[in-house]
C-alpha positions in Angstrom: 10.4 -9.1 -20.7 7.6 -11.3 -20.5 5.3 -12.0 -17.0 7.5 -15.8 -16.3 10.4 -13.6 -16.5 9.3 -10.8 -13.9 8.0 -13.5 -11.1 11.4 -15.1 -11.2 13.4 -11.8 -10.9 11.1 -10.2 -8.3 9.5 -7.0 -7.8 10.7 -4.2 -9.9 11.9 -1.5 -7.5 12.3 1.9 -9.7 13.2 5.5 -8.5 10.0 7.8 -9.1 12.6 10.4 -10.3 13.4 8.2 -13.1 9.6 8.1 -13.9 7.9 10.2 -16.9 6.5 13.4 -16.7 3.1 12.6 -16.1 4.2 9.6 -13.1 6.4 12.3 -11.4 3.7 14.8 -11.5 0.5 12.3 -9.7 3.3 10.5 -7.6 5.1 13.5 -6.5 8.4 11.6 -5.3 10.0 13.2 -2.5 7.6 16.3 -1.8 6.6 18.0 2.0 3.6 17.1 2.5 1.4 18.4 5.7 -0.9 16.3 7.3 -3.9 17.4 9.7 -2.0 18.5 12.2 0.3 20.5 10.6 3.1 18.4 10.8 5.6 17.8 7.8 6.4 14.5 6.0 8.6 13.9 2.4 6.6 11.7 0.2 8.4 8.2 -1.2 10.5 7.9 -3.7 10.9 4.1 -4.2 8.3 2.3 -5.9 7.4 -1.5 -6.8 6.4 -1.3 -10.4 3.4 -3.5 -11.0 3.5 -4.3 -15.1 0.0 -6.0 -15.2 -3.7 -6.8 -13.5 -1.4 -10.7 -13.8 1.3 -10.0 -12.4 -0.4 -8.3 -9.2 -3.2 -11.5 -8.8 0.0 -13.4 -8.8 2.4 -11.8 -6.3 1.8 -12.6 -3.0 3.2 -10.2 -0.4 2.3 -12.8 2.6 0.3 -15.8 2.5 -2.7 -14.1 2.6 -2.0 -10.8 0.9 -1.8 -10.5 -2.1 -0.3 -7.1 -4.1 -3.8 -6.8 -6.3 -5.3 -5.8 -2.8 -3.6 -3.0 -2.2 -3.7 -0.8 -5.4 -7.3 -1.3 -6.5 -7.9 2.2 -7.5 -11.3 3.9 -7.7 -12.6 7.0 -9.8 -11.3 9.3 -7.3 -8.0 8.6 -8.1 -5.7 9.9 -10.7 -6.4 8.8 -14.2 -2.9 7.7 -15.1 -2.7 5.6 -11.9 -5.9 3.4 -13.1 -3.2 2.1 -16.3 -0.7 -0.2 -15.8 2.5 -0.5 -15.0 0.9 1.1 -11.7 3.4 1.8 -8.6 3.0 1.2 -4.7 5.5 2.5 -2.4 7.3 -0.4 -0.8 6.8 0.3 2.6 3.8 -2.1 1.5 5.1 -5.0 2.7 5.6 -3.9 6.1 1.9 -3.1 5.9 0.9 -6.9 4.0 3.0 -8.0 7.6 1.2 -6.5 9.7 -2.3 -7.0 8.1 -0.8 -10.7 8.5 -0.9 -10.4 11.8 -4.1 -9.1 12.6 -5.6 -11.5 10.3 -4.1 -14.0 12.7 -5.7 -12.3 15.9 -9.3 -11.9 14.2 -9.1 -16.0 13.0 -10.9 -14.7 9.9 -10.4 -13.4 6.1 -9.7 -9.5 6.5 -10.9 -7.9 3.1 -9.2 -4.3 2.0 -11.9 -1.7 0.2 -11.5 -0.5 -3.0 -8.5 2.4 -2.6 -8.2 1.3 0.7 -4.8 0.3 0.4 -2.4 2.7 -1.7 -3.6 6.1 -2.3 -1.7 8.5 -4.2 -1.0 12.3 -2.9 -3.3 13.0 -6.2 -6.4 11.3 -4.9 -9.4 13.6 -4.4 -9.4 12.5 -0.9 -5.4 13.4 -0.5 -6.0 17.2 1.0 -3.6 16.3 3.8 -1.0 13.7 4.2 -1.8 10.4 5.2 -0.2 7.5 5.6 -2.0 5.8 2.5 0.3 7.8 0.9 3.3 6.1 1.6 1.3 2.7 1.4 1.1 2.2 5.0 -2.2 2.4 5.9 -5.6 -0.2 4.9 -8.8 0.4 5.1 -11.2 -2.6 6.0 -14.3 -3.0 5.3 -14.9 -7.0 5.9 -13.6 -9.4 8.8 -14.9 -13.0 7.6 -18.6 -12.6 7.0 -18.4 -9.2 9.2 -19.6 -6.0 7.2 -17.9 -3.2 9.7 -20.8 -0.5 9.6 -21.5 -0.8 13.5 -19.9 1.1 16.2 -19.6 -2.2 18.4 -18.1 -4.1 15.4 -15.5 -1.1 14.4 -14.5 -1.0 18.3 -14.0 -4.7 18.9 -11.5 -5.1 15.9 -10.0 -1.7 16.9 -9.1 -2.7 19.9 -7.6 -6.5 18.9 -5.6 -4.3 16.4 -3.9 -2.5 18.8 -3.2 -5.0 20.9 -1.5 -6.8 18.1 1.0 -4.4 18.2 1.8 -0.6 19.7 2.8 0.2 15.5 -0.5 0.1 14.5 -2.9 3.3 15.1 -6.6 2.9 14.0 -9.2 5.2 14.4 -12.1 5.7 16.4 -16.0 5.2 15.4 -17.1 8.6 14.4 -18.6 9.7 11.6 -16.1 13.1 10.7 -13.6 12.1 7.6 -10.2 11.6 8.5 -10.3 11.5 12.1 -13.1 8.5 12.7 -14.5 5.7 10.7 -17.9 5.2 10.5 -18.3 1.4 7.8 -14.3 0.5 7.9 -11.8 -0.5 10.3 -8.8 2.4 9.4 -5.3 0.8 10.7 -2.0 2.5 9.4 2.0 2.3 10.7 2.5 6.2 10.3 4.7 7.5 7.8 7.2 5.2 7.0 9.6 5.2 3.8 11.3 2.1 2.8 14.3 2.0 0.9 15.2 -2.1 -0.4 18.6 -3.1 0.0 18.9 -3.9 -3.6 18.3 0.2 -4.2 21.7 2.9 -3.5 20.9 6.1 -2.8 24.2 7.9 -4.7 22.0 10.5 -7.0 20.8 13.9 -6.9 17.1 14.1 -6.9 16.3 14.7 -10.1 15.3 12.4 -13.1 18.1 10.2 -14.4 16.6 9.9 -18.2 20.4 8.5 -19.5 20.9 6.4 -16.8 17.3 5.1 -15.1 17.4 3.5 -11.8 15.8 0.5 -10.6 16.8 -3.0 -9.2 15.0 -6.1 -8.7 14.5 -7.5 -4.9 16.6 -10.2 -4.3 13.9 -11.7 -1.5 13.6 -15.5 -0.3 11.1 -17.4 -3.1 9.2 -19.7 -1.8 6.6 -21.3 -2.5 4.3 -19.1 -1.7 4.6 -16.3 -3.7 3.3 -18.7 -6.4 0.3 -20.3 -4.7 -3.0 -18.5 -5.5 -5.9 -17.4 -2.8 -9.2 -18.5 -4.1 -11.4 -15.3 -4.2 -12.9 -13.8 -1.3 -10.7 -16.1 1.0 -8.0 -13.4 1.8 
């Protein structure tokens, strides 16, 4: 299947169980995970499969969001993930909505950091759960021509974040890792897994080598998800 053919069929959703060894074993599909609180949370299962650097310029999640921005991986995270196909959990688009939003509210370019977006649970960083994990949380690091390394700037956008919506949780200026942010804006949804409607759910947990699952979304194409964001204008 060539690129032309995935951008017409959509995003390839695919069951992490039906993954190889190696996927199954950075991605961990399905696994308690506890974050710093002590609290448990199962790790997704349903991915978007991402087969080149191409297709993920190309695929726009919302008009200004596209899916490149969210799985930019740095050396921290697990070799295999750096290859492509690479996967994001598909609670990203609720995230790309969101990030919408706010971008709205700011009335200015928001720019996601490298691995600020998707972050696997076998990322160096990943000692507890967090919602990167499941593709729900972004780290930003530019608002228009704004570098966010000042407590006033981080507090200002905090604040218009949260008042874009009560889903949103940020974090405060600080400078201890995980629980403040210090040169980013941090705004996540919590843990949320999201299962298309293209995907059922009928299977044991357990990889499906004879008979892989996966579906393609079935999602309103418009025009869009075809256009192209000149760089740095996100």
């Amino acid at each position: 299947m060539n690129e032309e053919d995935v951008e017409d069929q959509g995003l390839k959703v695919v069951d992490a169980f039906d993954l190889d060894d190696e996927l199954r074993a950075v991605l961990k599909p399905g696994e308690m995970v506890r974050d710093a609180q002590g609290r448990r949370h199962r790790l997704p299962r349903y991915f978007y499969e991402i087969p080149s650097h191409e297709v993920a310029l190309k695929t726009r999640l919302t008009p200004h969001f596209g899916l490149n921005e969210f799985v930019l991986a740095d050396l921290k995270e697990a070799s295999r993930l750096h290859d492509y196909p690479r996967y994001v959990p598909c609670a990203v688009r609720l995230l790309a909505f969101y990030l919408e939003q706010f971008r709205h509210a700011a009335g200015a370019s928001v720019h996601i950091a490298v691995n600020g977006g998707y972050r696997s649970p076998s990322h160096k960083l990943s000692q507890n759960a967090t919602p990167h994990m499941w593709g729900t949380a972004a780290d930003v690091y530019r608002i228009g021509s704004n570098i966010l390394k000042t407590k006033e700037a981080i507090e200002k956008y905090n604040e218009l974040a949260e008042d874009v919506s009560d889903e949103i949780h940020v974090l405060p200026y600080g400078h201890v890792t995980g629980r403040h942010a210090d040169d980013h804006v941090h705004l996540d949804l919590g843990y949320i897994t999201l299962i298309p409607r293209e995907i059922s759910e009928d299977r044991m947990e357990q990889p499906q080598e004879n008979r892989p699952r996966f579906a393609f979304e079935e999602r309103r194409r418009v025009d869009r998800r075809a256009a192209t964001v000149p760089a740095g204008e996100e």
